[in-house]
C-alpha positions in Angstrom: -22.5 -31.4 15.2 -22.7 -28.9 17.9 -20.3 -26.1 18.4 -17.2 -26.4 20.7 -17.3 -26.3 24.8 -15.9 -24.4 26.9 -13.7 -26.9 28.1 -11.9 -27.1 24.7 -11.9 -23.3 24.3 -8.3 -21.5 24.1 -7.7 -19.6 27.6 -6.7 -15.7 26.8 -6.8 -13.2 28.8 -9.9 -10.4 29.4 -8.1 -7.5 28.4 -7.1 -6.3 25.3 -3.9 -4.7 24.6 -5.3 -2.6 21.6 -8.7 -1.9 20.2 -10.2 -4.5 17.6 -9.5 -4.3 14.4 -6.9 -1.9 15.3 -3.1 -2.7 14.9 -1.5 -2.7 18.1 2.1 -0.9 16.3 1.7 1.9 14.4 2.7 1.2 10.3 6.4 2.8 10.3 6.1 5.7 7.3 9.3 5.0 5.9 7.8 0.9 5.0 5.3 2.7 2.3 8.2 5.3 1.2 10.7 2.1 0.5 7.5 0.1 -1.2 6.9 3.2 -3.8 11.0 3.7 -4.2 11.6 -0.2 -4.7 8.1 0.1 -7.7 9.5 3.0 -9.1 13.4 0.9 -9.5 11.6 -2.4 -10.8 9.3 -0.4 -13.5 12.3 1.5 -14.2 14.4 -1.3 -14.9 11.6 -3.0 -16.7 11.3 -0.5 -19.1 15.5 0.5 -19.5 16.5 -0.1 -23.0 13.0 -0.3 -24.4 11.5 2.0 -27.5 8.4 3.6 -27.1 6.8 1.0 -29.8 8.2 -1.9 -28.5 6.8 -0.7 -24.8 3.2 -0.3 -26.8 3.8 -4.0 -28.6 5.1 -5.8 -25.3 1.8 -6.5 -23.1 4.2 -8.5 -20.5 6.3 -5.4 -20.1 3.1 -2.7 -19.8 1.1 -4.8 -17.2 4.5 -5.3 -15.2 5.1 -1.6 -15.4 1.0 -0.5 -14.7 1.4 -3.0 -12.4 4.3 -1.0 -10.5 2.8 2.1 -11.1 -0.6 0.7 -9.1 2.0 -0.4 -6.0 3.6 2.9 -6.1 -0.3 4.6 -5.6 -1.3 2.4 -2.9 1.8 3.3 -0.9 1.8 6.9 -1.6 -2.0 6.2 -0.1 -1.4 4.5 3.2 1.9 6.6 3.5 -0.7 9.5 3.3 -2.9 8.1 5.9 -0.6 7.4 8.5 1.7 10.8 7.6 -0.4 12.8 6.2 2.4 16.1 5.7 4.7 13.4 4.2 2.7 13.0 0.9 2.5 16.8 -1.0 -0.6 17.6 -2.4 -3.0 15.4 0.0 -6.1 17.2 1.1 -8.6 16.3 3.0 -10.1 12.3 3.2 -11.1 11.0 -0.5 -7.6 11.0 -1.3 -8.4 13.7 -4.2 -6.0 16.3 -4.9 -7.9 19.5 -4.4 -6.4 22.1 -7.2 -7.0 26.0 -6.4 -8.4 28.1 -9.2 
């Protein structure tokens, strides 16, 4: 089967309204700051009540916190890439905090 023709092709326009691969609005900073605030409630609540021991015997309850924890990270990271003097501690690009000696 050959590809498509022309005449079935979807008409767009020639010009582009942002760059590709690009995203034409900006990610709004406070998105990732409400994504690492709403993690750090749920693993909060996950854990409320618990023992240390029973946290170490329940493997539900560590991957669901772990898993909040990771959520938390990756915001913190794209918060740092699109305001990078929001996120403390954030040097440079490989997202490594640089520690003066």
């Amino acid at each position: 089967m050959s590809s498509a023709s022309p005449a079935f092709a979807t008409p767009t326009s020639t010009t582009r309204s942002c760059a590709p691969g690009s995203p034409c609005m900006p990610p709004d900073p406070r998105k990732y700051l409400w994504d690492a605030a709403n993690a750090a409630g749920l693993a909060r609540s996950f854990a409320h009540g618990q023992t240390f021991t029973g946290y170490q015997a329940n493997a539900m309850l560590r991957a669901a916190v772990e898993r909040e924890f990771e959520i938390i990270g990756e915001a913190l990271n794209q918060l740092s890439k699109v305001a990078p003097d929001v996120v403390p501690g954030r040097r440079g690009t490989s997202g490594r905090t640089r520690h003066r000696r």
